[in-house]
N, CA and C atoms as an extended XYZ file, in Angstrom:
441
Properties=species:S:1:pos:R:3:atomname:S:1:resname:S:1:resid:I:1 pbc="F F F"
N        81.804      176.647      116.019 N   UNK     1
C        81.929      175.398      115.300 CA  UNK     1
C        83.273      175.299      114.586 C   UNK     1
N        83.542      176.216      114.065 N   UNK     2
C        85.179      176.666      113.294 CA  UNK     2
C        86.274      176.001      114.658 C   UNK     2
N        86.020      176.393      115.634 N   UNK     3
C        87.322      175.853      116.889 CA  UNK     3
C        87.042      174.442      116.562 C   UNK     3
N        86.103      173.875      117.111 N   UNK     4
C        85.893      172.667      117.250 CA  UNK     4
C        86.788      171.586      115.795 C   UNK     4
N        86.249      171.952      114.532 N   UNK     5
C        87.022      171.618      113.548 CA  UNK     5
C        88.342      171.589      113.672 C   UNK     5
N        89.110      173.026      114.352 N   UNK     6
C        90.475      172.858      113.891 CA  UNK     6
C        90.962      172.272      114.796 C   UNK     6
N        90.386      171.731      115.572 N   UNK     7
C        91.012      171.193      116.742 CA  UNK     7
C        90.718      169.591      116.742 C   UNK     7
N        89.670      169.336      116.087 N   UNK     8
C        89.684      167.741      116.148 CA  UNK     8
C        90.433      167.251      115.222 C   UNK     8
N        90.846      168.085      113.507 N   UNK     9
C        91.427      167.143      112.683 CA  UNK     9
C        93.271      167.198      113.438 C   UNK     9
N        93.934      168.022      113.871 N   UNK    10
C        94.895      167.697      114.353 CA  UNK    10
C        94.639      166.417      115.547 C   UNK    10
N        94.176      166.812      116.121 N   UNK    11
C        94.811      165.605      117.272 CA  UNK    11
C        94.011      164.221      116.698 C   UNK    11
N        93.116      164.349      115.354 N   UNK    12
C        93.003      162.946      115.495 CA  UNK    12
C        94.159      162.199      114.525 C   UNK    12
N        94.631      163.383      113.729 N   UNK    13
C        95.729      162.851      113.140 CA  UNK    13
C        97.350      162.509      114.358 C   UNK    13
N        97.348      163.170      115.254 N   UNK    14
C        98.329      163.144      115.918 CA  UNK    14
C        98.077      161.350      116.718 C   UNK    14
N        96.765      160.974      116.850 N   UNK    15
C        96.448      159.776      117.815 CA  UNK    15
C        96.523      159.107      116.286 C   UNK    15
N        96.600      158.884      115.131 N   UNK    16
C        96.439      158.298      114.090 CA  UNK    16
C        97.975      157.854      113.895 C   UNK    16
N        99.292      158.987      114.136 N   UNK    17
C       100.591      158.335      114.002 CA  UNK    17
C       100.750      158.020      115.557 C   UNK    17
N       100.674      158.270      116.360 N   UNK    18
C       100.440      157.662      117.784 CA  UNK    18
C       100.810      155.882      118.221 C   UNK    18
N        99.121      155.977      117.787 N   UNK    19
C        98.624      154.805      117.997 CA  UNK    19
C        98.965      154.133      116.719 C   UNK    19
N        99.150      154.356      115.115 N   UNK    20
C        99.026      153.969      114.094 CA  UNK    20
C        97.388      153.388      113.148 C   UNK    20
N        97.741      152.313      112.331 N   UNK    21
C        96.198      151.921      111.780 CA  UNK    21
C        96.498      151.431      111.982 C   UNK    21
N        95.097      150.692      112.256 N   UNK    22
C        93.968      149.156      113.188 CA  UNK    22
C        93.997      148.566      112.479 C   UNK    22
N        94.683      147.666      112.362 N   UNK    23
C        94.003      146.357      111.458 CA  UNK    23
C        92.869      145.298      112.362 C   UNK    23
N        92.812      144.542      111.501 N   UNK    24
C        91.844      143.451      111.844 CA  UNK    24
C        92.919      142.754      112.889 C   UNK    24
N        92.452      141.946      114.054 N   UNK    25
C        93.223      140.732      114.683 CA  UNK    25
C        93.377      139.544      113.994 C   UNK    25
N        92.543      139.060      113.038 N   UNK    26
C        92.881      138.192      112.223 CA  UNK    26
C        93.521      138.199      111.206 C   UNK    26
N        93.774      139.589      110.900 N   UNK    27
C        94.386      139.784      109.355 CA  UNK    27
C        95.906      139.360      109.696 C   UNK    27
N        96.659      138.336      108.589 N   UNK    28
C        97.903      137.872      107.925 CA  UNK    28
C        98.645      138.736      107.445 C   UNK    28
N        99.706      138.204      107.583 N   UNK    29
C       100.759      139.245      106.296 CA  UNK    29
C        99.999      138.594      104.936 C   UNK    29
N       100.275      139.758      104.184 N   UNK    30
C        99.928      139.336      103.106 CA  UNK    30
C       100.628      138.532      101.902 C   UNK    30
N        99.564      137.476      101.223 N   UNK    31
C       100.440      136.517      100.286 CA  UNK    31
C        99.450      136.172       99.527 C   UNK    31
N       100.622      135.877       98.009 N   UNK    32
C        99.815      135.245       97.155 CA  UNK    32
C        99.366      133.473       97.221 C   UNK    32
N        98.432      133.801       97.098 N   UNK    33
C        97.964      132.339       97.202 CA  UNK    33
C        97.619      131.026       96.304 C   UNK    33
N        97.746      131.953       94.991 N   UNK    34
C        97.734      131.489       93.764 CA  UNK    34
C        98.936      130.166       93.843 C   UNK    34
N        98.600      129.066       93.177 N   UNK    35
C        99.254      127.704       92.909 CA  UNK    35
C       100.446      128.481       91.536 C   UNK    35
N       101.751      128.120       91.839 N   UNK    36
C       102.841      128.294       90.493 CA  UNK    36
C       103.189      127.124       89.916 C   UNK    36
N       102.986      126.167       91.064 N   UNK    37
C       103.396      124.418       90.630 CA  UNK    37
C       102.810      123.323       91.427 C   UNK    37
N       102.212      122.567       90.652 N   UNK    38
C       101.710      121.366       91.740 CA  UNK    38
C       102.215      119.830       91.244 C   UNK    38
N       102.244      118.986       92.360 N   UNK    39
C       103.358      117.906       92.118 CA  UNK    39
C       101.819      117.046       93.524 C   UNK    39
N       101.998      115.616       92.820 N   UNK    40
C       101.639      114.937       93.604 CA  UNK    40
C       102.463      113.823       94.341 C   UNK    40
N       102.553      113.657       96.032 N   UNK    41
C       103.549      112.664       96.303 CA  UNK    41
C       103.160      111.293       96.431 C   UNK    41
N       103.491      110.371       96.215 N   UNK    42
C       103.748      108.637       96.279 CA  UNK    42
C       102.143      108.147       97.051 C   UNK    42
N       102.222      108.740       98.349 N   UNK    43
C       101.025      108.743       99.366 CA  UNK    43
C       100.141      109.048       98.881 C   UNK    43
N        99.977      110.510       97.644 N   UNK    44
C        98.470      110.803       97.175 CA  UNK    44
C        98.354      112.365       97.357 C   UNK    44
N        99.066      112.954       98.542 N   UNK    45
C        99.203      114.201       99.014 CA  UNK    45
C        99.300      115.189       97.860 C   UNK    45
N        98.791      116.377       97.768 N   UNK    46
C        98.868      117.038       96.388 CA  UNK    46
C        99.038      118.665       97.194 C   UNK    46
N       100.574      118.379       96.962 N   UNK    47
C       101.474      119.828       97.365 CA  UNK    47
C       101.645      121.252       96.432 C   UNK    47
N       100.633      121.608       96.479 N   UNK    48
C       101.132      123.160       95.849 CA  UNK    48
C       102.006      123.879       95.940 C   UNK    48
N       102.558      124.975       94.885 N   UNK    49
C       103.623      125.454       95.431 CA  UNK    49
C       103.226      127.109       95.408 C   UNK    49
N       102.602      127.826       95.846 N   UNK    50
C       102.132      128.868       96.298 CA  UNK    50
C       103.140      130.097       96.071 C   UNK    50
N       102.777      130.898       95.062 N   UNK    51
C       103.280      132.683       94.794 CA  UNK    51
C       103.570      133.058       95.966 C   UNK    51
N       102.944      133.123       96.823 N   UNK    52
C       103.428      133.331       98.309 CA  UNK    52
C       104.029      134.848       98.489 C   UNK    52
N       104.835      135.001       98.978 N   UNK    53
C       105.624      136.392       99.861 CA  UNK    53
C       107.314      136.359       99.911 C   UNK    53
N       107.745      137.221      100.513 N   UNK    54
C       109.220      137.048      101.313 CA  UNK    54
C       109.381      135.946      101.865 C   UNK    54
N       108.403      135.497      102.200 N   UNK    55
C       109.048      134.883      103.698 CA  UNK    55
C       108.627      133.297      103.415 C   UNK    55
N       107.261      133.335      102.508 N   UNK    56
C       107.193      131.720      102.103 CA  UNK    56
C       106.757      131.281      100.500 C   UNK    56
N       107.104      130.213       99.863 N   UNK    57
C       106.379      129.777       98.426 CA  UNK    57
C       107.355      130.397       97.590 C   UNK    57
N       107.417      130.388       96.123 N   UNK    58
C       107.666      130.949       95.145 CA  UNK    58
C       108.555      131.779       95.516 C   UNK    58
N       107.696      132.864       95.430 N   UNK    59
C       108.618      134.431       95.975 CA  UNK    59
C       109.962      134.001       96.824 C   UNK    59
N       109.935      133.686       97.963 N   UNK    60
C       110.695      133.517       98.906 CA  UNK    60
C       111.697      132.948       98.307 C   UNK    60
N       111.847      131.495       97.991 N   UNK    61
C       112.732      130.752       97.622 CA  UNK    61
C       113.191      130.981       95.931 C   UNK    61
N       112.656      131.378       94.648 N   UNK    62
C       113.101      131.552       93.929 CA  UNK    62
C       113.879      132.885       93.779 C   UNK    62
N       114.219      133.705       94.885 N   UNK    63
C       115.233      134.643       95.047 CA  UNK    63
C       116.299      134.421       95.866 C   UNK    63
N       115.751      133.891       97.077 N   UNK    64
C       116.453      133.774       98.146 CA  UNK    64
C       117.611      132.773       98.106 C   UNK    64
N       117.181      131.503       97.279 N   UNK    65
C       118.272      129.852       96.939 CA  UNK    65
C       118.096      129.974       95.446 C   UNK    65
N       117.646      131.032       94.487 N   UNK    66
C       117.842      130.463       93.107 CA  UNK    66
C       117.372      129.262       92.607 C   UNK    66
N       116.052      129.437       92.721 N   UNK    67
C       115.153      128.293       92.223 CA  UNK    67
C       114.521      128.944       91.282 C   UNK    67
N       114.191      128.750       90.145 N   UNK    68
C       113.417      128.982       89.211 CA  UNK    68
C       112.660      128.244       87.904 C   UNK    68
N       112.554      126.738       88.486 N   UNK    69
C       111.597      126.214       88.176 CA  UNK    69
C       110.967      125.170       88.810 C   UNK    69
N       109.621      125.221       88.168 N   UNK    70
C       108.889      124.016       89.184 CA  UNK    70
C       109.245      122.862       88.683 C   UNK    70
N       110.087      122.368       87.870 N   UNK    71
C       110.354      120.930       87.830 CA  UNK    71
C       111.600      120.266       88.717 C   UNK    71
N       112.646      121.886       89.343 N   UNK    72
C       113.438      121.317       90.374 CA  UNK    72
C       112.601      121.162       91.833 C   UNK    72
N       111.631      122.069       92.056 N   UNK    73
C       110.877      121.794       93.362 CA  UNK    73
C       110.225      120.831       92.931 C   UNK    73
N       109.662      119.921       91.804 N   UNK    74
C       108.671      119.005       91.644 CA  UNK    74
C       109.550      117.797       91.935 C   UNK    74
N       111.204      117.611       91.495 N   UNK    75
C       111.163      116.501       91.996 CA  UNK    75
C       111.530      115.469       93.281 C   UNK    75
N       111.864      116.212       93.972 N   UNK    76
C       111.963      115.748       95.733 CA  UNK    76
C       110.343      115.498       96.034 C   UNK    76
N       109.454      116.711       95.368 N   UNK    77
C       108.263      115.753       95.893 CA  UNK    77
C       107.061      114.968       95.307 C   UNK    77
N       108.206      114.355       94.570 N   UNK    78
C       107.488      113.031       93.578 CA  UNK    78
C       108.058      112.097       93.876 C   UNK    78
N       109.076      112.339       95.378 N   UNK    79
C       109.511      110.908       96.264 CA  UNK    79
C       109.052      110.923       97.104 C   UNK    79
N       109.195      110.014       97.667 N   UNK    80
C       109.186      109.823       99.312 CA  UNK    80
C       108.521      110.810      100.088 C   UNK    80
N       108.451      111.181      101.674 N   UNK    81
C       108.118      111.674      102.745 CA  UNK    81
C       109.826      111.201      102.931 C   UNK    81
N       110.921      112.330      103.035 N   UNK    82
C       112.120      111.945      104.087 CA  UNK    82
C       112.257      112.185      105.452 C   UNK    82
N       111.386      113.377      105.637 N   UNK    83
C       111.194      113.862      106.901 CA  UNK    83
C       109.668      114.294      107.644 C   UNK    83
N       109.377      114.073      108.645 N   UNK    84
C       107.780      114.118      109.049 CA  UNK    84
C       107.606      115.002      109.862 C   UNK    84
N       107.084      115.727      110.607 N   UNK    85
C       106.824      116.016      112.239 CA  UNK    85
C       105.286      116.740      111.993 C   UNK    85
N       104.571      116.224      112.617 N   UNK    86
C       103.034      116.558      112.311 CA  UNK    86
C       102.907      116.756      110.918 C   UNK    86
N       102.144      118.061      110.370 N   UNK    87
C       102.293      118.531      109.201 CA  UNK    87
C       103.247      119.278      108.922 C   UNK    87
N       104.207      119.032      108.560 N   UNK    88
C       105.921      119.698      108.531 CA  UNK    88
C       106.364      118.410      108.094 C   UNK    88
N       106.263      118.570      106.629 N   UNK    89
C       107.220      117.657      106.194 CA  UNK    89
C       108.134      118.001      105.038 C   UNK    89
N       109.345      117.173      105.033 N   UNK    90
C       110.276      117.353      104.086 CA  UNK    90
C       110.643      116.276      103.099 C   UNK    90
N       110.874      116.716      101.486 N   UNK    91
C       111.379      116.019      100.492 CA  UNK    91
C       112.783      115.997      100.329 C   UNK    91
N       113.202      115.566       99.778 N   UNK    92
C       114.830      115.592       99.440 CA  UNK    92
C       115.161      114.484       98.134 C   UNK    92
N       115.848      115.371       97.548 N   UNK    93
C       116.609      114.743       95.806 CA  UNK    93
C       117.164      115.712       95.713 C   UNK    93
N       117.988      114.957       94.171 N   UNK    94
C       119.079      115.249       93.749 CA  UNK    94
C       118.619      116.153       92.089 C   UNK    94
N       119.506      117.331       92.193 N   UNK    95
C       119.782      117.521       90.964 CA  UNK    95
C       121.253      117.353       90.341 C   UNK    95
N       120.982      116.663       89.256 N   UNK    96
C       122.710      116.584       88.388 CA  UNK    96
C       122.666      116.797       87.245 C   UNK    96
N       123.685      117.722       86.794 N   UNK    97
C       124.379      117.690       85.453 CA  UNK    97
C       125.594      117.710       85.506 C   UNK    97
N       125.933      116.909       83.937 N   UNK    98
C       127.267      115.674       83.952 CA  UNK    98
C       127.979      116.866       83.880 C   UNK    98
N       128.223      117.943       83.309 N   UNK    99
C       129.209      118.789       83.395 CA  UNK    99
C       129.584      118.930       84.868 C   UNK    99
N       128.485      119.697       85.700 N   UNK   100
C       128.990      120.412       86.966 CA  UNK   100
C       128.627      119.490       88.291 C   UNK   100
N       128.243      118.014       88.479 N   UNK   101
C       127.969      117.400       89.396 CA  UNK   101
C       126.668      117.080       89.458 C   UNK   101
N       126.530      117.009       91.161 N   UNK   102
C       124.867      117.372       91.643 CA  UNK   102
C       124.906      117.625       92.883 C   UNK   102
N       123.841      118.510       93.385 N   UNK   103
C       123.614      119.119       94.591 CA  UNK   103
C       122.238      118.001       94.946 C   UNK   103
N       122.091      118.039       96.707 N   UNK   104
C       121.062      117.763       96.968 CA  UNK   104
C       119.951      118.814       97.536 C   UNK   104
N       119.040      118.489       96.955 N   UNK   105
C       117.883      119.698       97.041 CA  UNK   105
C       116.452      119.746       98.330 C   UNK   105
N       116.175      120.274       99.027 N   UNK   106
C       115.409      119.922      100.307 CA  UNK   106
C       113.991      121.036       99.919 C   UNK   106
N       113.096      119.855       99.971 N   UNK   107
C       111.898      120.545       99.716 CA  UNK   107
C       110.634      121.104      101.221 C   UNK   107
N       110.649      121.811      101.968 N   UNK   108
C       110.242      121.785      102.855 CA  UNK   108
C       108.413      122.007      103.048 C   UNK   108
N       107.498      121.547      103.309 N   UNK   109
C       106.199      122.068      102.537 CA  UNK   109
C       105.084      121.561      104.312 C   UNK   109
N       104.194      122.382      104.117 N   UNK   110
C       103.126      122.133      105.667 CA  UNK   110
C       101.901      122.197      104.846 C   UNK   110
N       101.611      120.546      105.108 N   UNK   111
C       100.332      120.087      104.757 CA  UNK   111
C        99.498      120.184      106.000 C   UNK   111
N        98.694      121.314      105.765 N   UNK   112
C        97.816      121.850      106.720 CA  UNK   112
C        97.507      123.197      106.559 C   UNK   112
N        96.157      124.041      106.587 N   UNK   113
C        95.481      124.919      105.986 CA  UNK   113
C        96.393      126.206      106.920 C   UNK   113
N        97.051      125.942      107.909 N   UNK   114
C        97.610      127.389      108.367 CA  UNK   114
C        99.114      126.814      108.552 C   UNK   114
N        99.848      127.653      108.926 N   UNK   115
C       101.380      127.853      109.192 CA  UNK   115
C       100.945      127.056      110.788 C   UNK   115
N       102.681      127.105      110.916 N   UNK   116
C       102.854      126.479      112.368 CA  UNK   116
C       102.243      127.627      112.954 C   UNK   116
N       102.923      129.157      112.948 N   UNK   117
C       102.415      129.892      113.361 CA  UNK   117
C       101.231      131.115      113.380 C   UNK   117
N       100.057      130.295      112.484 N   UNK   118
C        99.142      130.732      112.587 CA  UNK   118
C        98.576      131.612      111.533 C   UNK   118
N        99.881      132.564      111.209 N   UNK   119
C       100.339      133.438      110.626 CA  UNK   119
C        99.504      133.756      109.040 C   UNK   119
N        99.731      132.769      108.334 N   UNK   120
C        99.241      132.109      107.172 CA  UNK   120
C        97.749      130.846      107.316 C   UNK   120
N        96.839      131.561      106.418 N   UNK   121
C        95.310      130.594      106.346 CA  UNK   121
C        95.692      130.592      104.237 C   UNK   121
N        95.318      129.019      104.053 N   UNK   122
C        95.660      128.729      103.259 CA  UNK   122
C        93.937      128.730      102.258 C   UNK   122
N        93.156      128.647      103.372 N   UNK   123
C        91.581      128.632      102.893 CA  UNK   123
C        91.160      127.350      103.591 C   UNK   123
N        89.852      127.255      103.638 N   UNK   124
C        88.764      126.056      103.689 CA  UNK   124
C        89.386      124.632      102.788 C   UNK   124
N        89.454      123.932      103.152 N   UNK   125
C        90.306      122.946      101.987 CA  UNK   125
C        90.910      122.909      101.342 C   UNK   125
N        92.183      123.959      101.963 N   UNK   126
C        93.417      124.417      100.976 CA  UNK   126
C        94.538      123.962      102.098 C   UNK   126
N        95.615      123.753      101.756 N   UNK   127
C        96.930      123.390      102.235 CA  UNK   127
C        97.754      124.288      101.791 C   UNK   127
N        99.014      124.903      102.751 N   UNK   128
C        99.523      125.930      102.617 CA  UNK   128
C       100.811      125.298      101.374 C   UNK   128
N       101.463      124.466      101.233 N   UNK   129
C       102.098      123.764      100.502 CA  UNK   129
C       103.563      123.999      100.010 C   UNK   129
N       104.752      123.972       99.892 N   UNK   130
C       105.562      124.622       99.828 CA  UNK   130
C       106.220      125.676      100.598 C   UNK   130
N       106.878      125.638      101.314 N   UNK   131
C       107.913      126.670      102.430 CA  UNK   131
C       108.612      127.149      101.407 C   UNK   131
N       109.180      126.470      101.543 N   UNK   132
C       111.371      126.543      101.010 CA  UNK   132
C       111.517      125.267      100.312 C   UNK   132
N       112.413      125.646       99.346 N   UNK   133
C       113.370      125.208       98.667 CA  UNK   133
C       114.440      125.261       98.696 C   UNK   133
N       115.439      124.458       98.904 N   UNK   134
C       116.773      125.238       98.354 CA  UNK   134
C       117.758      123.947       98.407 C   UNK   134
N       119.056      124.277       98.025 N   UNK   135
C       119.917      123.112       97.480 CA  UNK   135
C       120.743      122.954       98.632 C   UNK   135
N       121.153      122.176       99.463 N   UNK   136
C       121.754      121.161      100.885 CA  UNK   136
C       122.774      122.093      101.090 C   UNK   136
N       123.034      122.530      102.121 N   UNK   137
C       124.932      123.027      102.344 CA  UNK   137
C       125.017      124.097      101.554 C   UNK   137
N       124.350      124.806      101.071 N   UNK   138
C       124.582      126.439      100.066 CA  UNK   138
C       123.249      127.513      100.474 C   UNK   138
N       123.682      128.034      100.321 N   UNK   139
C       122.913      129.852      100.194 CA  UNK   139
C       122.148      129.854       99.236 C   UNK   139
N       122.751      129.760       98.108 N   UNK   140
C       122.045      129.487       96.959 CA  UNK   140
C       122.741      128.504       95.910 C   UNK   140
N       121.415      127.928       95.690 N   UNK   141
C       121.454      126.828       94.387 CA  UNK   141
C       122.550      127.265       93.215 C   UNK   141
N       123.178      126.809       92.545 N   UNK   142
C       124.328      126.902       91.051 CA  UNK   142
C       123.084      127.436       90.533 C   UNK   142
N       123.724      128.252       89.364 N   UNK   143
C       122.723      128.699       88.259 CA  UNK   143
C       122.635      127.444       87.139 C   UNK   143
N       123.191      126.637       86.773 N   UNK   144
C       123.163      125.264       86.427 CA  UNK   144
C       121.621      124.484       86.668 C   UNK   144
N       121.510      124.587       88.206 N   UNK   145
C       119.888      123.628       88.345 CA  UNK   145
C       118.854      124.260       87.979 C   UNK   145
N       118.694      125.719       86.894 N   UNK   146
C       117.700      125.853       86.405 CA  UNK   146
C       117.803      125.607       84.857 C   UNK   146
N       118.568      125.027       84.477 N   UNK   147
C       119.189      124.832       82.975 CA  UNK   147
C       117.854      123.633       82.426 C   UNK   147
């Protein structure tokens, strides 16, 4: 019984970095899903702006373009619909101050409970809400539009 032992915990560890761990087929990258800001648009639509990850919401864009508050993502989408394509739509406004100008700001957000790619489940009567942020023609936003 002693062989048998020393011989199964190696190779099941060896098929364990091998093969790696199993996840679920449904399981997502992981994200916060928690609301940081919500803004309602013109239409009625009520866009969250989601803690999110790297890659989308909050997290993403308040490092990535220097966004750090919800009243610059709130106001592109307290206008209009500028851009449509299914659920993929985009806001757009302006931030200005008289000292340093104004940039225009692009709010990108998918009203619809998953990502284009699947990737992201927002819940049962939840909308994923908020992509990206960031200010037109720059990398990142002036430190100015969080003033």
């Amino acid at each position: 019984m002693k062989h048998i032992t020393a011989f199964v915990a190696p190779v099941a560890a060896a098929t364990m970095l091998l093969v790696g761990f199993a996840a679920p087929a449904h399981a997502g990258p992981y994200w916060n899903k928690a609301a940081k800001c919500n803004a309602t648009d013109p239409d009625g639509r009520k866009i969250p702006t989601r803690v999110g990850n790297g890659e989308l919401g909050w997290n993403h864009f308040s490092g990535k373009h220097n966004i750090k508050k919800c009243a610059i993502v709130n106001i592109p989408l307290q206008g209009n619909v500028d851009k449509k394509n299914g659920a993929d739509i985009q806001y757009w406004g302006w931030a200005t101050n008289r000292a340093h100008g104004r940039v225009e700001l692009v709010v990108k957000a998918r009203y619809a409970r998953k990502t284009r790619d699947g990737r992201y489940d927002a819940g049962r009567g939840q909308v994923i809400g908020v992509i990206t942020a960031y200010c037109k023609g720059m990398r990142k936003c002036p430190h100015w539009v969080n003033e």
